[in-house]
BAMI-485016 format. One record per residue: residue number from 1; z, y, x of N, C-alpha, C in turn; residue in three letters; chain. Coordinates in Angstrom, 1 decimal. Atoms other than C-alpha are relative to their C-alpha. Layout:
// residues N
   seq      n_z      n_y      n_x     ca_z     ca_y     ca_x      c_z      c_y      c_x   type   mol
   NUM        Z        Y        X        Z        Y        X        Z        Y        X    Ala     A
...
// end
This chain:
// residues 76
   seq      n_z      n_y      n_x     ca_z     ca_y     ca_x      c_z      c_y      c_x   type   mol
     1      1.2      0.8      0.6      6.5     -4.5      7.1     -0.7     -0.5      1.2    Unk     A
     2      0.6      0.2     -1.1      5.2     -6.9      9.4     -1.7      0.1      0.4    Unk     A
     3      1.3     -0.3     -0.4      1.7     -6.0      9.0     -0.5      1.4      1.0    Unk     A
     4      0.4     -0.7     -0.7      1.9     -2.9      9.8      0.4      0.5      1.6    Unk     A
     5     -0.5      0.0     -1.7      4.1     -3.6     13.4     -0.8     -0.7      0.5    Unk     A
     6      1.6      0.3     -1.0      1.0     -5.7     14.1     -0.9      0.6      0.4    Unk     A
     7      0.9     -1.1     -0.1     -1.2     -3.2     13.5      0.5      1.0      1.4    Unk     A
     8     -0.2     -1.0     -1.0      0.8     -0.5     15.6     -0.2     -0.8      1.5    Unk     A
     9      0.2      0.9     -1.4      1.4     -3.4     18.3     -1.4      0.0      0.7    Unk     A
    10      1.2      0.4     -0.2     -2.4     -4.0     18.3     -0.8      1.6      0.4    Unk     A
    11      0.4     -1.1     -0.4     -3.0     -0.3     18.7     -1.4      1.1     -1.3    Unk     A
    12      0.7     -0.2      1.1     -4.7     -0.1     15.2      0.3      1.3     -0.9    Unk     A
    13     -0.7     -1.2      0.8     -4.1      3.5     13.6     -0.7     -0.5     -1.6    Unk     A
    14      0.3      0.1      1.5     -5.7      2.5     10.3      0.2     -1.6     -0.6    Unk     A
    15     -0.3      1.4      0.6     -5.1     -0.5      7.6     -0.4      0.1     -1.2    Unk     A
    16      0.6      0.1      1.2     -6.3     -1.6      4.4      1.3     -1.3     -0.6    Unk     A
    17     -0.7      1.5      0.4     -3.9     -3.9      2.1     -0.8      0.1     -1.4    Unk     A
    18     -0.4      0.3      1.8     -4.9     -5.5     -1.2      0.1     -0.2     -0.8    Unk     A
    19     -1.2      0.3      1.3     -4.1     -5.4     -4.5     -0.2     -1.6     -0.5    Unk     A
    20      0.3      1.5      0.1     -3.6     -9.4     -4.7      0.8     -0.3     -0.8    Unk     A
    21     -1.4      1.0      0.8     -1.7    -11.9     -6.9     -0.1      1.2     -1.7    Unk     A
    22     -0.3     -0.9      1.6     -1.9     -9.1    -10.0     -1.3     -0.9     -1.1    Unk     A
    23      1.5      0.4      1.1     -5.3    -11.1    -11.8      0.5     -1.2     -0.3    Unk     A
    24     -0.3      1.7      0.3     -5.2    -14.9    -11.8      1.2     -0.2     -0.1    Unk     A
    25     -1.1      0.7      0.4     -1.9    -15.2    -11.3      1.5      1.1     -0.1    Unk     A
    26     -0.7     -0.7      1.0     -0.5    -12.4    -13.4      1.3      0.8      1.0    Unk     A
    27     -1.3     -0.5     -0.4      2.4    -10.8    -11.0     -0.1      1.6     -0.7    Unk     A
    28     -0.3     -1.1      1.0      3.1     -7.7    -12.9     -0.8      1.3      1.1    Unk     A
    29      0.3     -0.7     -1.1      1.1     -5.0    -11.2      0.7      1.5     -0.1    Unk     A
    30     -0.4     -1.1     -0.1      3.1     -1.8    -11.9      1.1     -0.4      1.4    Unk     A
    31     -0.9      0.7     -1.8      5.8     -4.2     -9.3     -1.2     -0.1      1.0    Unk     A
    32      0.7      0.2     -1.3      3.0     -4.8     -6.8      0.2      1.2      0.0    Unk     A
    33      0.3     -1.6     -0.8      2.0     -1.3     -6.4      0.9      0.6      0.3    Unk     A
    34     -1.6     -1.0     -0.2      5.8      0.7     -6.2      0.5     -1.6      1.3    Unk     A
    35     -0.8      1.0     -1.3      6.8     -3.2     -3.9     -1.1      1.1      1.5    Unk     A
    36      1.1     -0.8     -1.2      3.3     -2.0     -1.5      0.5      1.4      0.4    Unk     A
    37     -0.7     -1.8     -0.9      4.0      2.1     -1.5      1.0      0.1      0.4    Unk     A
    38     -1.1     -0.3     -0.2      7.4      1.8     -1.2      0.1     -0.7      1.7    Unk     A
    39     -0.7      1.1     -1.4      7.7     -0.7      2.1     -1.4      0.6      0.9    Unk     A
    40      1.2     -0.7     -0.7      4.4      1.6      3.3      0.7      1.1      0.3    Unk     A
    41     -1.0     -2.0     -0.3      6.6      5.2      3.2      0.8     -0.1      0.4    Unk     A
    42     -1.3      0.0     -1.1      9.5      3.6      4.5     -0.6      0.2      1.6    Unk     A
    43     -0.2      0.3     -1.4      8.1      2.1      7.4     -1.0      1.1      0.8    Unk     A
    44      0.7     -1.3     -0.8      5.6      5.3      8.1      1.0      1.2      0.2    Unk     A
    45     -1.5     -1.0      0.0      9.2      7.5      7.6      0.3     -0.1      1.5    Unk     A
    46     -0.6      0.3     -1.5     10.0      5.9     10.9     -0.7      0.1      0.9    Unk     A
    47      0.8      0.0     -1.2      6.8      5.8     12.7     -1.2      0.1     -0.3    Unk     A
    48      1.0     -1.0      0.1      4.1      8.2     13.2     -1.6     -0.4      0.5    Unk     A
    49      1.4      0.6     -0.7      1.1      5.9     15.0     -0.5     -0.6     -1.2    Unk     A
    50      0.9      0.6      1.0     -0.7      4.6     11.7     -0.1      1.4     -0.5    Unk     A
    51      0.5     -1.4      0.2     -2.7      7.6     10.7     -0.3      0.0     -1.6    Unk     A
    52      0.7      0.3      1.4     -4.5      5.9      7.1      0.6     -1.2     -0.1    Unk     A
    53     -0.3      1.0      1.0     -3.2      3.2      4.6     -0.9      0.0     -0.6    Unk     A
    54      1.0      0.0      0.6     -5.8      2.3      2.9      0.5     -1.2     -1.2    Unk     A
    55     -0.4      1.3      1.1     -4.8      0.1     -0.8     -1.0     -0.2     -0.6    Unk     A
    56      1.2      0.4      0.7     -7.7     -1.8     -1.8      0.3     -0.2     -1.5    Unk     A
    57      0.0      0.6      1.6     -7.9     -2.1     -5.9     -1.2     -0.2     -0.7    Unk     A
    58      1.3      0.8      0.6    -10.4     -4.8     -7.6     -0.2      0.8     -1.0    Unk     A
    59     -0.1     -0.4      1.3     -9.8     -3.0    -10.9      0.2      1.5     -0.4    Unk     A
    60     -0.9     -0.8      0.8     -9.5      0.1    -13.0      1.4      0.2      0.0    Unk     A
    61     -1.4      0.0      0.7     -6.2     -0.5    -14.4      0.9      0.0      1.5    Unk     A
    62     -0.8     -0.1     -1.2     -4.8     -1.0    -11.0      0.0      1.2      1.0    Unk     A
    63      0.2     -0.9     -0.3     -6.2      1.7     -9.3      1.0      1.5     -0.9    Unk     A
    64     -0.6     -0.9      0.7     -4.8      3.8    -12.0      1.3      0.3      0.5    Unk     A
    65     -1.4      0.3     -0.2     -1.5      2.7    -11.0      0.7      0.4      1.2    Unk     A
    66     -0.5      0.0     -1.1     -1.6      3.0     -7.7      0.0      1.8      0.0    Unk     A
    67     -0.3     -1.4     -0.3     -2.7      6.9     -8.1      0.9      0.8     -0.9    Unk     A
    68     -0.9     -0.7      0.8     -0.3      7.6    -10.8      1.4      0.2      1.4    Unk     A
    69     -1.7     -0.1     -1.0      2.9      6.3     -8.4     -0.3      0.8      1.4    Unk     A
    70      0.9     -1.2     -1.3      0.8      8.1     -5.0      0.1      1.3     -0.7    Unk     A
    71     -0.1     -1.5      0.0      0.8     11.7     -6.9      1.3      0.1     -0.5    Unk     A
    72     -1.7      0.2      0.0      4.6     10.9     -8.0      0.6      0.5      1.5    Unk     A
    73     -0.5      0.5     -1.4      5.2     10.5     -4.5     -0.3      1.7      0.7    Unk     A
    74      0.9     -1.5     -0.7      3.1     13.8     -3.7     -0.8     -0.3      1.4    Unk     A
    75      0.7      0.5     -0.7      1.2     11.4     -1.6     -1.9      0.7      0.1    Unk     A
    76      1.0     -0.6      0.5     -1.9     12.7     -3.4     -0.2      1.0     -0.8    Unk     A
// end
């Protein structure tokens, strides 16, 4: 994920992404959230310098989503 090899590049241990594209222009948000964690856990699987992920969510309903698939994960 190239944001977060900027980040490391840049020497940045923490990040915020977020939840976009799910309101106005409808992209299905159960897919955003599992596309985001999933390409977050890979690329922290590999490399240990990003300490916090931070996923911003505008909404309820999205928030929901993101901590259902996070305690799945045993993230949370």
């Amino acid at each position: 994920m190239l944001s977060l090899e900027l980040a490391e590049k840049n020497k940045l241990k923490n990040i915020s992404f977020p939840n976009i594209s799910t309101g106005v222009y409808r992209f299905p948000k159960d897919l955003a959230a599992k596309t985001a964690i999933n390409a977050v856990t890979e690329y922290l699987a590999k490399s240990d310098f990003i300490e916090k992920v931070n996923f911003v969510c505008f909404e309820d309903e999205n928030f929901e989503i993101y901590q259902k698939l996070l305690e799945e994960k045993g993230i949370l």
